[in-house]
py3Dmol code that shows the C-alpha trace and the ligand (Angstrom):
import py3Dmol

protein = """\
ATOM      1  CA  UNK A   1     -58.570 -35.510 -41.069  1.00  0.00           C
ATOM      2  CA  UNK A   2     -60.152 -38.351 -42.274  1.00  0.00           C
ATOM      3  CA  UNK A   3     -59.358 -41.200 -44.877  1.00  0.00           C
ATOM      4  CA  UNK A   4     -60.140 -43.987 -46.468  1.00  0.00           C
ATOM      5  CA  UNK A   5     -59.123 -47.507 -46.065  1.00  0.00           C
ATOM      6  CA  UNK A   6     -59.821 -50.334 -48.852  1.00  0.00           C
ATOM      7  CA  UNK A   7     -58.938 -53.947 -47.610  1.00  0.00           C
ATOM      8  CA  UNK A   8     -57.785 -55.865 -50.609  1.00  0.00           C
ATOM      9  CA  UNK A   9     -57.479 -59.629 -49.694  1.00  0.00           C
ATOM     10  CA  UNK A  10     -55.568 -61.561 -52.140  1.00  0.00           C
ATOM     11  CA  UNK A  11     -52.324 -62.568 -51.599  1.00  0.00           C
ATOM     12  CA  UNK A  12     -49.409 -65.119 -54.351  1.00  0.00           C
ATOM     13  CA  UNK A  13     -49.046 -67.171 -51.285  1.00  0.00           C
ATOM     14  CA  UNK A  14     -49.813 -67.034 -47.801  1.00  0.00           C
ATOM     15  CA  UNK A  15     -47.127 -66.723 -44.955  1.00  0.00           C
ATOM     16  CA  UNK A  16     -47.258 -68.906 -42.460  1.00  0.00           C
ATOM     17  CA  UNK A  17     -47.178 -65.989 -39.455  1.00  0.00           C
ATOM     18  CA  UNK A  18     -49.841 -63.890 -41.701  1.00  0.00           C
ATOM     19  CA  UNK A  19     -53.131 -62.942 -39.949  1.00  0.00           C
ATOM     20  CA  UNK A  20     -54.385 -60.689 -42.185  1.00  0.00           C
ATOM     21  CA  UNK A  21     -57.391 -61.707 -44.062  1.00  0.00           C
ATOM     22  CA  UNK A  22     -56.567 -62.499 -47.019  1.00  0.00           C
ATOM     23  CA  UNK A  23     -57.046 -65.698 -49.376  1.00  0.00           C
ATOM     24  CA  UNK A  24     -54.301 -67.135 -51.965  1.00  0.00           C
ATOM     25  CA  UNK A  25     -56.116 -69.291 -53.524  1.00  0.00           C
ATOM     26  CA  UNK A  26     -59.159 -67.053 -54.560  1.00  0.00           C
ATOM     27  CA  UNK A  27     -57.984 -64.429 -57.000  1.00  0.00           C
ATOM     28  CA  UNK A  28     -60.781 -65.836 -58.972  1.00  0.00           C
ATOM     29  CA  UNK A  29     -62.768 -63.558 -57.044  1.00  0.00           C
ATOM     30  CA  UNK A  30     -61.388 -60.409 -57.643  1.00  0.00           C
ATOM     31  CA  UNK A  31     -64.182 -59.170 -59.913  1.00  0.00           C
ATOM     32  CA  UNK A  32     -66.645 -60.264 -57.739  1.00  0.00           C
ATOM     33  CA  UNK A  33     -65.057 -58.613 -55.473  1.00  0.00           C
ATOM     34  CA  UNK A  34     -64.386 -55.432 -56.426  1.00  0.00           C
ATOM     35  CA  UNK A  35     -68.066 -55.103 -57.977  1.00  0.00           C
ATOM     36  CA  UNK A  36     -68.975 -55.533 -54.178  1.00  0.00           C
ATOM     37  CA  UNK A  37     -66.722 -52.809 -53.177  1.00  0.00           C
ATOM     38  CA  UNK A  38     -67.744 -50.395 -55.681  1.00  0.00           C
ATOM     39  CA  UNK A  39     -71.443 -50.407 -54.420  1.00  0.00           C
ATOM     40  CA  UNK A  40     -70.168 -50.413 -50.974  1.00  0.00           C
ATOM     41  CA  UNK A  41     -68.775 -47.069 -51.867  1.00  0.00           C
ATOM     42  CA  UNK A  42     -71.688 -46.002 -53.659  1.00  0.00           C
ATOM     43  CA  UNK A  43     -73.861 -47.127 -49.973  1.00  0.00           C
ATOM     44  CA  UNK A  44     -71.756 -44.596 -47.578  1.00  0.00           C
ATOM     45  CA  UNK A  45     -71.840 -41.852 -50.030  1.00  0.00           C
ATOM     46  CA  UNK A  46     -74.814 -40.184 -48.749  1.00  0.00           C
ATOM     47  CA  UNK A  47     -73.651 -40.518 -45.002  1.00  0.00           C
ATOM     48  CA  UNK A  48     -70.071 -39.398 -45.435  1.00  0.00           C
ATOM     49  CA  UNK A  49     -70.829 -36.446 -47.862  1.00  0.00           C
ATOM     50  CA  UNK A  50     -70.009 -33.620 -45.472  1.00  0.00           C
ATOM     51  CA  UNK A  51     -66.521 -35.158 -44.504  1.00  0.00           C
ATOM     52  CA  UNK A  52     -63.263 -34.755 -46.783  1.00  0.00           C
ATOM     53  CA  UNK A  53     -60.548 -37.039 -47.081  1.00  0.00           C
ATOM     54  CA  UNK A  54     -57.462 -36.586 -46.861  1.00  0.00           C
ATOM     55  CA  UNK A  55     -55.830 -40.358 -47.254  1.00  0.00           C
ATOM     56  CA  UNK A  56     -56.759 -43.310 -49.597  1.00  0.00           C
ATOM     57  CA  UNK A  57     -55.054 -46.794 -48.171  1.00  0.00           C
ATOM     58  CA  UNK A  58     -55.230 -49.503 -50.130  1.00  0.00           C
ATOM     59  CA  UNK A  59     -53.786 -52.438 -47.796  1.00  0.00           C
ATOM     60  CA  UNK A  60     -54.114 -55.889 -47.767  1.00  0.00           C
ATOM     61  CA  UNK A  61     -53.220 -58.857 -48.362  1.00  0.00           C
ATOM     62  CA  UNK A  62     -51.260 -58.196 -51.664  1.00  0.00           C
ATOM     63  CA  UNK A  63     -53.069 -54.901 -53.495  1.00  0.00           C
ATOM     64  CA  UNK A  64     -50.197 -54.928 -55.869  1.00  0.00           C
ATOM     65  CA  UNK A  65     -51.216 -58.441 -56.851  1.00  0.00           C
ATOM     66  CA  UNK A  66     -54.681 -57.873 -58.679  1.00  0.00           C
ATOM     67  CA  UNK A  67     -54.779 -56.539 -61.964  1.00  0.00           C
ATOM     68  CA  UNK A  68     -54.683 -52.612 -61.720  1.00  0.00           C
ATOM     69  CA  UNK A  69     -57.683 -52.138 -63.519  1.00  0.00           C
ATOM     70  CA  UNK A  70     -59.651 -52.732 -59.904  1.00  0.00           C
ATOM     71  CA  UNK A  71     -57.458 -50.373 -58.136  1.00  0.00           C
ATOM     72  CA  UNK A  72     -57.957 -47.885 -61.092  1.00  0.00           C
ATOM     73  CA  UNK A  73     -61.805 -48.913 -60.519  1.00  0.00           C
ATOM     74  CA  UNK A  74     -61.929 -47.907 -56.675  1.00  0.00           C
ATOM     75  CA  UNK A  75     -59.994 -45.172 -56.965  1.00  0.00           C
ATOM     76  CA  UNK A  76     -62.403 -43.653 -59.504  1.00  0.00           C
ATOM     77  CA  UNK A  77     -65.850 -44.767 -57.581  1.00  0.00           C
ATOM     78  CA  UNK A  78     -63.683 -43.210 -54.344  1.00  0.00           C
ATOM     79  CA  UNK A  79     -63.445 -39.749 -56.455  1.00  0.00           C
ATOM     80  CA  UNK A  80     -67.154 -39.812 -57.994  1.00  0.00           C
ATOM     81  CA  UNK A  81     -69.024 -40.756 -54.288  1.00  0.00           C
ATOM     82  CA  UNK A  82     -66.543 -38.900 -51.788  1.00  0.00           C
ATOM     83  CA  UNK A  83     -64.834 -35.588 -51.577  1.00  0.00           C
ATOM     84  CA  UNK A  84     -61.197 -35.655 -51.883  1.00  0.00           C
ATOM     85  CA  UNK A  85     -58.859 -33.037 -51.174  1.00  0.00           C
ATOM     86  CA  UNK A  86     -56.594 -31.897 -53.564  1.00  0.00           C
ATOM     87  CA  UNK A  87     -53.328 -33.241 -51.888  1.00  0.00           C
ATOM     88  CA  UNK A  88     -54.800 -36.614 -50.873  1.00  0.00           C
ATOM     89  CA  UNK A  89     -51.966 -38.975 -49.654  1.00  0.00           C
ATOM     90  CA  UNK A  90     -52.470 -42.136 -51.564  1.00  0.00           C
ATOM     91  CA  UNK A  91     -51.030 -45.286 -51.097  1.00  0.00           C
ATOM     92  CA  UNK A  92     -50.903 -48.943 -52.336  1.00  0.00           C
ATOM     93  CA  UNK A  93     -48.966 -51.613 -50.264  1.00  0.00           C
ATOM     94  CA  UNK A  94     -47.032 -53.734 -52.403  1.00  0.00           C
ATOM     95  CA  UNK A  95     -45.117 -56.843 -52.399  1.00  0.00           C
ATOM     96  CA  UNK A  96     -41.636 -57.826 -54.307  1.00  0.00           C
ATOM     97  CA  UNK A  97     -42.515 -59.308 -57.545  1.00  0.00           C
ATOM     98  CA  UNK A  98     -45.667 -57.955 -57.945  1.00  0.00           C
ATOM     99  CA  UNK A  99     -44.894 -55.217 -59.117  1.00  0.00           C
ATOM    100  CA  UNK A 100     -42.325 -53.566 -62.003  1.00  0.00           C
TER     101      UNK A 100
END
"""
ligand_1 = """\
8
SF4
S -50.816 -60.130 -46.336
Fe -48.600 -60.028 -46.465
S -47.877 -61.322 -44.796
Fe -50.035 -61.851 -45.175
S -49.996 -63.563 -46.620
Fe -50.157 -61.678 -47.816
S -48.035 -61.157 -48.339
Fe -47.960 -62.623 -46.637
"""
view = py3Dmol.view(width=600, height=400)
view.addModel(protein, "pdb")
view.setStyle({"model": 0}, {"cartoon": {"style": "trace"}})
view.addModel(ligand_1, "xyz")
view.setStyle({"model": 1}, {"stick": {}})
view.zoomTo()
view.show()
């Protein structure tokens, strides 16, 4: 088995026992961001294009608090570099009030 994990490091607010990496106060950079991530993706293509995944993990910080358009973004760079298997688990940590 093998998966994929995509760190997503925005938070609303940071809690005070949080180690995580993530950043409150820079949502601003969420496009930046994710434009980063998507040619990170693109990078490991090549070397990862015998394996198959079988999980997607978005985790975080807060991936429930950027706009959805960047996870809709990874998820479809994930599917166009990477072989996915049918039944892929996928999942997206969220927070309450970040979500509806
Ligand atoms: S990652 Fe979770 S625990 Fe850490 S600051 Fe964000 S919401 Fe709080």
């Amino acid at each position: 088995m093998a998966g994929i994990y995509i760190h997503v490091p925005f938070c609303k607010q940071k809690c005070s026992y949080c180690d995580f990496a993530s950043f409150p106060k820079e949502i601003g950079k969420a496009e930046v961001y994710f434009a980063c991530l998507y040619k990170e993706l693109k990078g490991r293509s090549v070397a990862l294009k015998d394996k198959t995944f079988d999980t997607i993990y978005f985790g975080g910080g807060t991936p429930s608090f950027v706009e959805p358009k960047y996870i809709y973004g990874a998820l479809k760079q994930i599917y166009s570099c990477f072989n996915v298997s049918k039944n892929a688990e996928i999942t997206l940590e969220v927070n309450p009030g970040t979500i509806d």
